[in-house]
C-alpha positions as CSV (number, residue, x, y, z in Angstrom):
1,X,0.0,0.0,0.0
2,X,1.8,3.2,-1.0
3,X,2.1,5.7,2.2
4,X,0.2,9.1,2.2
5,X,1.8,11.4,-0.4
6,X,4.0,9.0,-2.2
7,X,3.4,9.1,-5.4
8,X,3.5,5.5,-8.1
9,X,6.1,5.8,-11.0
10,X,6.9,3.5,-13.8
11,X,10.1,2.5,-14.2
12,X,11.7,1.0,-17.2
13,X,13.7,-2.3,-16.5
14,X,15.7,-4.8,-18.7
15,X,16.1,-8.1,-16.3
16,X,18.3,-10.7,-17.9
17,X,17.0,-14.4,-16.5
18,X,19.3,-17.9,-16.4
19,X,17.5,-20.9,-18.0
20,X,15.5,-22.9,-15.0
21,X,12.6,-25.6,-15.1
22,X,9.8,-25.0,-16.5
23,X,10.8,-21.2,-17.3
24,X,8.7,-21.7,-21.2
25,X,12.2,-20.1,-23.1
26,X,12.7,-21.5,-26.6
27,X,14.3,-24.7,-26.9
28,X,18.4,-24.2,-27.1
29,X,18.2,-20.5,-25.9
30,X,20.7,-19.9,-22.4
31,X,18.8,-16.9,-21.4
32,X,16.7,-13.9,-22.3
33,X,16.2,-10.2,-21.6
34,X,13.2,-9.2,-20.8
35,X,12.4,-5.5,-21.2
36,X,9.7,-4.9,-18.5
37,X,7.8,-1.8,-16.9
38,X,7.1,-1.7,-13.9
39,X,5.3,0.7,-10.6
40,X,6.3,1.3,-7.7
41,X,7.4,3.8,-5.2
42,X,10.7,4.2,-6.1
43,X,13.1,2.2,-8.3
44,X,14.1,-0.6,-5.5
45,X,10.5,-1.3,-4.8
46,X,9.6,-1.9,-8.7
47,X,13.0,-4.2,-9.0
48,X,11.7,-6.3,-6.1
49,X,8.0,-6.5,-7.3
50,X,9.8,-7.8,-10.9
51,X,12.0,-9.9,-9.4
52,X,9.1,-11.6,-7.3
53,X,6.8,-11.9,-9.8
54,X,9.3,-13.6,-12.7
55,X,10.3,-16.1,-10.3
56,X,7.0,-17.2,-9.9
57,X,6.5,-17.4,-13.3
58,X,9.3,-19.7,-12.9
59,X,12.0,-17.3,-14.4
60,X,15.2,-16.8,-13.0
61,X,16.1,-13.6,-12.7
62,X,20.0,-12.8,-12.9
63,X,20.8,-9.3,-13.2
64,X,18.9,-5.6,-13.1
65,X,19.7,-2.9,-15.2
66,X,16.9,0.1,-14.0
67,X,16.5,2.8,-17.0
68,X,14.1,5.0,-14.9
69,X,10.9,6.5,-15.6
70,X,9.2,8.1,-18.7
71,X,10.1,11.5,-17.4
72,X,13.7,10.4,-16.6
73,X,14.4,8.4,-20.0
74,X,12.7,11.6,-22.0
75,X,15.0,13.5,-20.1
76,X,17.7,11.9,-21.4
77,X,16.9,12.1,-25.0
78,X,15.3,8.5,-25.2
79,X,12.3,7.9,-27.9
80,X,9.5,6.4,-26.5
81,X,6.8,6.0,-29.1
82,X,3.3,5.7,-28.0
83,X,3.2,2.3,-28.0
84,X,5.4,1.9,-25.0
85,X,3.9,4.5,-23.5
86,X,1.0,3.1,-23.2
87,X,2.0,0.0,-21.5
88,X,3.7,2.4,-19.5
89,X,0.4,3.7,-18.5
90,X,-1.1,0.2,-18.1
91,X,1.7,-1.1,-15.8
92,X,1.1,2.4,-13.8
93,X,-3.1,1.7,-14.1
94,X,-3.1,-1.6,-13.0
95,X,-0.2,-1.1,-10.3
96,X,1.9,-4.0,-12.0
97,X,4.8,-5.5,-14.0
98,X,4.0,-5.5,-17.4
99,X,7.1,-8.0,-19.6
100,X,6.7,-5.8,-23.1
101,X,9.9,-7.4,-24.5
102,X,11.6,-11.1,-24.3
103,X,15.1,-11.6,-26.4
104,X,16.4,-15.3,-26.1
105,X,20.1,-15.8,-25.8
106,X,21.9,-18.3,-27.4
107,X,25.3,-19.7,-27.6
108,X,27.5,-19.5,-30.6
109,X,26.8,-23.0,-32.7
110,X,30.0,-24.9,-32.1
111,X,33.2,-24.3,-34.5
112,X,31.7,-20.4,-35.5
113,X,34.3,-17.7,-35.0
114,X,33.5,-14.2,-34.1
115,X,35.6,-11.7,-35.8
């Protein structure tokens, strides 16, 4: 429950996740990035809430990288086409975590060389 005064934000958020059990990533893939907004008090609180509610989607969540909110990323020069602002909005609406990207990784096939 947000305290009095505290205002909800959306934050932007590009979690990578480990392969685990279950986790429904494409056969062969070692990973993914998910691009993800989320609300929340402040950055820490939306990480958590991600965090939580990847893992019981039976994701693993690995690493964090915050990008801030649409005010803060438009700030900085970033595009943001209506589109994502919208689910912006939605995540912000509906007080939740809203995945509006997912980028499998996967390794090299064996004998390729990078250059």
């Amino acid at each position: 429950m947000p305290k009095p005064g505290s205002k909800q934000q959306v934050y932007t958020l590009l979690v990578e996740v480990g392969r685990r059990k279950g986790d429904g990533l494409p056969d062969g893939a070692t990973g993914a990035a998910l691009m993800c907004y989320a609300s929340g008090i402040d950055e820490a609180e939306a990480v958590r809430e991600t965090v939580a509610i990847l893992k019981q989607a039976e994701l693993a969540p690995l690493d964090v990288s915050g990008y801030g909110t649409l005010e803060e990323r438009l700030a900085e020069g970033h595009d943001i086409d209506a589109d994502e602002q919208a689910l912006m909005q939605r995540a912000l609406d509906e007080n939740s975590v809203i995945v509006a990207q997912m980028t499998p990784f996967y390794d090299e096939a064996p004998g390729s060389k990078t250059s």
